[in-house]
C-alpha positions as CSV (number, residue, x, y, z in Angstrom):
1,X,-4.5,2.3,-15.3
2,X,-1.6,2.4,-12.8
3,X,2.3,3.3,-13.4
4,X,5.3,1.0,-13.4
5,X,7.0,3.4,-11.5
6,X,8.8,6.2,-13.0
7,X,12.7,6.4,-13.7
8,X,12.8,9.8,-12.1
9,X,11.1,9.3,-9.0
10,X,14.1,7.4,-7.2
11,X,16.5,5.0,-7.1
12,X,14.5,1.8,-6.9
13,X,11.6,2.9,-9.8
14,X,11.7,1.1,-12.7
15,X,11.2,3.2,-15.6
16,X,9.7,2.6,-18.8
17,X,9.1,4.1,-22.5
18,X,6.4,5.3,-23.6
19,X,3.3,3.7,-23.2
20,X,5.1,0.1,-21.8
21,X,5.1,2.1,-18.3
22,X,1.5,1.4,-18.0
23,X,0.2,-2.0,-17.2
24,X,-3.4,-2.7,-15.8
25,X,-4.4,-3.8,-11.7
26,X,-0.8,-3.4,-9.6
27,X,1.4,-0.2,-9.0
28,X,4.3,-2.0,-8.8
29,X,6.6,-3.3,-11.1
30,X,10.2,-5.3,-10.4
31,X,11.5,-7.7,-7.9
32,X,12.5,-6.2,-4.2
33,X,14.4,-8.2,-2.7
34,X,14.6,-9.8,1.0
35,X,17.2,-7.4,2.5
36,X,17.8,-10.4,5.4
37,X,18.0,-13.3,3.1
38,X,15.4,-16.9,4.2
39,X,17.3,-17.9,7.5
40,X,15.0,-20.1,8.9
41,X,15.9,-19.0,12.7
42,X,14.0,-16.0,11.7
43,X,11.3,-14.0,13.6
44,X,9.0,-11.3,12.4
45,X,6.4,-9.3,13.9
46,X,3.8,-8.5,11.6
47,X,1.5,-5.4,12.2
48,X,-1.2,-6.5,10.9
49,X,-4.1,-4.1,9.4
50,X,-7.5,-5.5,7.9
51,X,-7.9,-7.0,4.5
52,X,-6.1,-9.8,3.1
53,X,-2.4,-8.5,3.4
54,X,-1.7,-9.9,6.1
55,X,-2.8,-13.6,5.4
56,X,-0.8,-13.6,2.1
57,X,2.5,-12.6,3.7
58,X,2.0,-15.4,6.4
59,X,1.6,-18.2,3.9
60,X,4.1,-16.4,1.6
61,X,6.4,-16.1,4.6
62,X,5.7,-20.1,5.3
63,X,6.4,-21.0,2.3
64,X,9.7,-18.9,1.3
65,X,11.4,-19.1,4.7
66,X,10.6,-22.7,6.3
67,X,10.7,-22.4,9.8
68,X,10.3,-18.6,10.4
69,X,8.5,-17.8,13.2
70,X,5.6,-15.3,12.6
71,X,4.3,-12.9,15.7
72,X,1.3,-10.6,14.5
73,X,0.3,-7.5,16.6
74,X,-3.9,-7.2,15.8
75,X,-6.0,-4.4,16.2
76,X,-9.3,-4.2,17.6
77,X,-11.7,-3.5,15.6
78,X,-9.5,-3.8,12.5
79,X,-7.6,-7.5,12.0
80,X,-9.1,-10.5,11.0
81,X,-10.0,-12.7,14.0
82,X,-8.8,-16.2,12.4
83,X,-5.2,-14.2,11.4
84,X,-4.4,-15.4,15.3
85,X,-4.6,-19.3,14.1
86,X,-1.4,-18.8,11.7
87,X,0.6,-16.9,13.8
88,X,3.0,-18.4,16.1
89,X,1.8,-15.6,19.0
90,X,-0.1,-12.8,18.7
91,X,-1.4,-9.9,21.2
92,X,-4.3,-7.9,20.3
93,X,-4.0,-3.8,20.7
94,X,-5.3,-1.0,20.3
95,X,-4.7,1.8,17.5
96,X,-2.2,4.1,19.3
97,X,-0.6,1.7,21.4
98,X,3.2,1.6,20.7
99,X,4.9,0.6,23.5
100,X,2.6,-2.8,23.8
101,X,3.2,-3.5,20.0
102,X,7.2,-3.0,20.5
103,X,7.3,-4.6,24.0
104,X,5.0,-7.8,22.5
105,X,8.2,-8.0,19.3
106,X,10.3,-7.7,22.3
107,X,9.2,-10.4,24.0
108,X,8.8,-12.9,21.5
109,X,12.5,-12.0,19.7
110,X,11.6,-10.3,16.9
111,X,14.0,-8.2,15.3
112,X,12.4,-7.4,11.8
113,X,8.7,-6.8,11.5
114,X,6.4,-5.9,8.2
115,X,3.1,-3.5,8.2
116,X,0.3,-5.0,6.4
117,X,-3.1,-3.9,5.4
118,X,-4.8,-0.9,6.1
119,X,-6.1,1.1,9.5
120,X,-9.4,2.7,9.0
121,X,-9.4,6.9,8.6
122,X,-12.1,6.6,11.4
123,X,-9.7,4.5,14.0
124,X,-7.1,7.1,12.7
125,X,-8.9,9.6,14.0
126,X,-10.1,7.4,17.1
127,X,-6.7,7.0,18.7
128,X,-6.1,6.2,22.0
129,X,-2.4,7.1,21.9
130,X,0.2,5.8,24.7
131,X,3.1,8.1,25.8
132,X,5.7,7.2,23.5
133,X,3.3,7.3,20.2
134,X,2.6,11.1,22.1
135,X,5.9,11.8,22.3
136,X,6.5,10.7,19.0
137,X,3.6,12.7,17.4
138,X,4.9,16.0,18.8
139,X,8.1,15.1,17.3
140,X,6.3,15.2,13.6
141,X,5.7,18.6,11.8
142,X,3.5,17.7,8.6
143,X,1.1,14.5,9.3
144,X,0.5,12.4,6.8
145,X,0.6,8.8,6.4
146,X,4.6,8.9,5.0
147,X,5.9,10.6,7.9
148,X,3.5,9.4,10.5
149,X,4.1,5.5,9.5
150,X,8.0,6.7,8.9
151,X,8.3,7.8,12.3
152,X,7.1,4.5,14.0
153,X,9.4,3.2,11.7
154,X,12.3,5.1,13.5
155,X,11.1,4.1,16.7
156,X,11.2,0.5,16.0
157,X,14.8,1.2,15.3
158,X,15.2,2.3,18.5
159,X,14.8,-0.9,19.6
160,X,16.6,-3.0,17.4
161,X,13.8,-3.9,15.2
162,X,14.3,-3.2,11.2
163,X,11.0,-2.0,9.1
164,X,11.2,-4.3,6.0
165,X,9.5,-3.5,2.8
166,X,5.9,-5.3,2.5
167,X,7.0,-6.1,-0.6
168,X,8.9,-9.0,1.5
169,X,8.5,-12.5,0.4
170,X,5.4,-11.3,-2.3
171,X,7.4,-10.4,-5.2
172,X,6.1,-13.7,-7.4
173,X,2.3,-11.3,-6.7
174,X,3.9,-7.9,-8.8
175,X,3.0,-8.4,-12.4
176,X,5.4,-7.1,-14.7
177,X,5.3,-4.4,-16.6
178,X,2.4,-4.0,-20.3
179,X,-0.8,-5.3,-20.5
180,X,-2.5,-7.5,-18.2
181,X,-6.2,-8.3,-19.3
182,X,-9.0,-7.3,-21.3
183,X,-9.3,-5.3,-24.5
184,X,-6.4,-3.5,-25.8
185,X,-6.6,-0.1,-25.5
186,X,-7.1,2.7,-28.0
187,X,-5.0,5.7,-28.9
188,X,-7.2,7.8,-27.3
189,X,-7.5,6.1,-23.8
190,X,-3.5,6.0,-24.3
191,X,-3.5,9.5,-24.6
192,X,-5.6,10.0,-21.2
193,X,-3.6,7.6,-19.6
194,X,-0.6,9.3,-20.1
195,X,-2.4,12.6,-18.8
196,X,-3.8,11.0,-16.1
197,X,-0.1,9.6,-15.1
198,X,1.2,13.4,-15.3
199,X,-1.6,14.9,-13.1
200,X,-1.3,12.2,-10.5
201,X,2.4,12.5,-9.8
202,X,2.0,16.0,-9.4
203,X,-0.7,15.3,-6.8
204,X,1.4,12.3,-5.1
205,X,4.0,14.4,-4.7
206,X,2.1,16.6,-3.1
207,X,1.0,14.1,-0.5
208,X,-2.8,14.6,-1.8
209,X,-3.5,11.6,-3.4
210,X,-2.0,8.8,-5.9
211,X,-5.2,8.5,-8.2
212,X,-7.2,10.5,-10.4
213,X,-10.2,9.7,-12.7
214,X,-9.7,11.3,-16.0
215,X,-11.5,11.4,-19.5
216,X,-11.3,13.4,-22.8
217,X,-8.3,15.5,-21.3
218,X,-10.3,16.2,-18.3
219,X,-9.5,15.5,-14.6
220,X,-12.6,14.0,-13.4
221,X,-11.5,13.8,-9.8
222,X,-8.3,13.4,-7.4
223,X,-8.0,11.1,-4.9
224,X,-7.5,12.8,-1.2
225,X,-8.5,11.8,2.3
226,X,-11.3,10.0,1.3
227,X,-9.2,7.2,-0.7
228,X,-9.7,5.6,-3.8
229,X,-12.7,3.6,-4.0
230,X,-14.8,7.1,-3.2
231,X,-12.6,9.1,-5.9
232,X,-13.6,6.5,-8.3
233,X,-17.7,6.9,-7.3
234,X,-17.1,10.6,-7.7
235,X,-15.4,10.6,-11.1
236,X,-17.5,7.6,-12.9
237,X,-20.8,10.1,-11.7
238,X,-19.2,13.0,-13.0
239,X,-18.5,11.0,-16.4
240,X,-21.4,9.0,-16.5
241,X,-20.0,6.1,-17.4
242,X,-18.5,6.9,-20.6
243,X,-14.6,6.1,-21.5
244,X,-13.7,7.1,-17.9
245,X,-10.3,6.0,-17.1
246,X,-8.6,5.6,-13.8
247,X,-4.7,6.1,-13.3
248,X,-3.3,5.1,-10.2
249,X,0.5,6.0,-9.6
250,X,3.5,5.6,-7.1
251,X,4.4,9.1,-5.6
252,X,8.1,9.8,-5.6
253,X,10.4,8.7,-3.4
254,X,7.8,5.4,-2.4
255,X,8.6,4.1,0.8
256,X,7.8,0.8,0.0
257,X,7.9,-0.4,4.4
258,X,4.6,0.8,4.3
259,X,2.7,2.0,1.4
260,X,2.6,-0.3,-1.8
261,X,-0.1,1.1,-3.9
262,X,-2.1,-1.3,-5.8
263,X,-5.4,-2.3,-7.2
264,X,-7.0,-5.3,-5.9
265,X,-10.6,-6.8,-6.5
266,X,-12.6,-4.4,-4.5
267,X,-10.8,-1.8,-6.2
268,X,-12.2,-3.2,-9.8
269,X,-15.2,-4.3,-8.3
270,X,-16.0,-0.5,-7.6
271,X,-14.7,0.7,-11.0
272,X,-17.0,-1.8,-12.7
273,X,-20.0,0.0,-10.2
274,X,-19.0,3.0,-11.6
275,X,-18.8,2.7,-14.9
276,X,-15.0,3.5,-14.7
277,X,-13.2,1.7,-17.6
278,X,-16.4,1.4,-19.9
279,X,-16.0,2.9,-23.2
280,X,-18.5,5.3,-25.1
C-alpha cells in the first residue's frame, strides 16, 4: 500500500478521506504540471541514473514536446549504455563530477534539466568528488538525499539552469487515486494500512525511511539506508508470509525535482518473493 499524498504535508498533496487515500503500486497521485509549457525550441539535460526512468522521460519528452532537444549526462557504472542512441548528445561522468555535468548543459544550451533514476548507495559512497561538489558538500550540515540532491539543485541555479520536477512530461504514468488491481481488501488489512500510513510519515519525516512492513498492528520493519526492496525481505521473514502488508508513503514537504516515490515491478516482484501481500 502506498499514500496519495496527505493534505497536511504541503501545498501540492492531494489529500484524501478515509481509506480513498490509499491506492495500490504508485505514491503519487494528481497532475504536476510542466512549469515551462511544450516549446519545441526547448533543451534539457537529463541526469540520468540507472533503471528505466530515464528512457520513459525521453520518449515521453519526444512525444509531448516535438522537437525538444534532449542532452543526458551518464554515469559510469550506473546508466544504461543504449540511453546514448536517444539522446541528442550525451557525455559520460563520473559520480561526483559537477562541474563537467554543468559545463556539458552549458555547452549544449540547456537551461532546464530533470534527475532520473537512481545512483547506487555504493557509488554514493565511492565518490570521486570535483571542487565545486567539495565546496558544496562543506556547505551542507545534515546529509541526506533531500538536501544533498537540493543543494546540486541550487547550484544548477547558479548557472541559469532550473531543476524541474521528474514528474515532467509523465503525469498520464500517476494512477489516480482507490484501487488499482487485485482482490479488494478486508477491514482488517484497512485497518493496518492506515497504521502502516501513520508510522511511516512519522519515519519520512524523520528522513529515515518512507516504507514500513506491518501486520496485526505490528511494525514489522522500517525502511532506512538499505532501501526498500531489503525492508520488504526483512519484514515478509519476520511475518512469514502471512497477511504482511507494505505501506509506502510521500514524506512531507516532497521535493518532487528529485525523489518521486513509487512502486514499480521489481518492487512487486520482491513483495511476491516475500510473501508480502499474501493473506493468512
Amino acid at each position: 500500500m502506498v499514500d496519495a499524498l496527505d493534505s497536511k504535508s504541503s501545498s501540492n498533496e492531494c489529500g484524501f478521506e478515509s481509506h480513498s487515500r490509499y491506492f495500490l503500486f504508485a505514491a503519487i497521485a494528481g497532475n504536476f504540471p510542466d512549469p515551462r509549457g511544450m516549446a519545441s525550441s526547448r533543451t534539457i539535460g537529463i541526469i540520468a541514473g540507472n533503471g528505466v526512468y530515464p528512457e520513459t522521460f525521453i520518449a515521453a519528452a519526444r512525444r509531448k514536446s516535438p522537437g525538444v532537444k534532449l542532452v543526458v549526462v551518464a554515469f559510469h557504472g550506473e546508466t544504461r549504455p543504449e540511453l546514448e542512441k536517444l539522446a541528442d548528445a550525451c557525455e559520460w561522468v563520473r559520480v561526483g563530477q559537477l562541474s563537467k555535468l554543468i559545463k556539458c548543459f552549458r555547452r549544449e544550451g540547456a537551461d532546464e534539466a530533470v534527475m532520473m533514476g537512481q545512483i547506487s548507495p555504493k557509488n554514493l559512497f565511492d565518490l570521486r568528488p570535483d571542487l565545486r561538489i567539495l565546496m558544496m558538500l562543506a556547505k551542507v550540515k545534515e546529509r541526506n538525499a533531500e538536501t544533498l540532491f537540493g543543494a546540486i539543485g541550487d547550484e544548477l541555479a547558479k548557472d541559469g539552469i532550473t531543476l524541474l520536477p521528474a514528474t515532467t512530461f509523465l503525469e498520464d504514468h500517476l494512477p489516480g487515486p482507490g484501487h488499482v488491481c487485485g482482490p479488494a481488501f478486508r477491514k482488517r488489512q484497512l485497518a493496518d494500512a492506515d497504521f502502516g500510513f501513520r508510522i511511516a510519515k512519522q519515519t519520512s519525516a524523520l528522513d529515515i525511511g518512507q516504507s514500513v512492513v506491518v501486520r496485526h498492528g505490528t511494525v514489522l520493519a522500517a525502511e532506512a539506508f538499505e532501501g526498500t526492496n531489503a525492508c520488504i525481505k526483512r519484514g515478509g521473514e519476520l511475518g512469514r508470509g502471512k497477511d504482511v502488508l507494505l505501506v509506502k508513503v510521500s514524506k512531507p514537504n516532497q521535493d518532487f525535482r528529485f525523489d518521486v516515490p513509487v512502486i514499480g515491478p521489481e518492487t512487486i516482484e520482491t513483495c511476491a518473493a516475500a510473501g508480502v501481500g499474501n493473506r493468512d
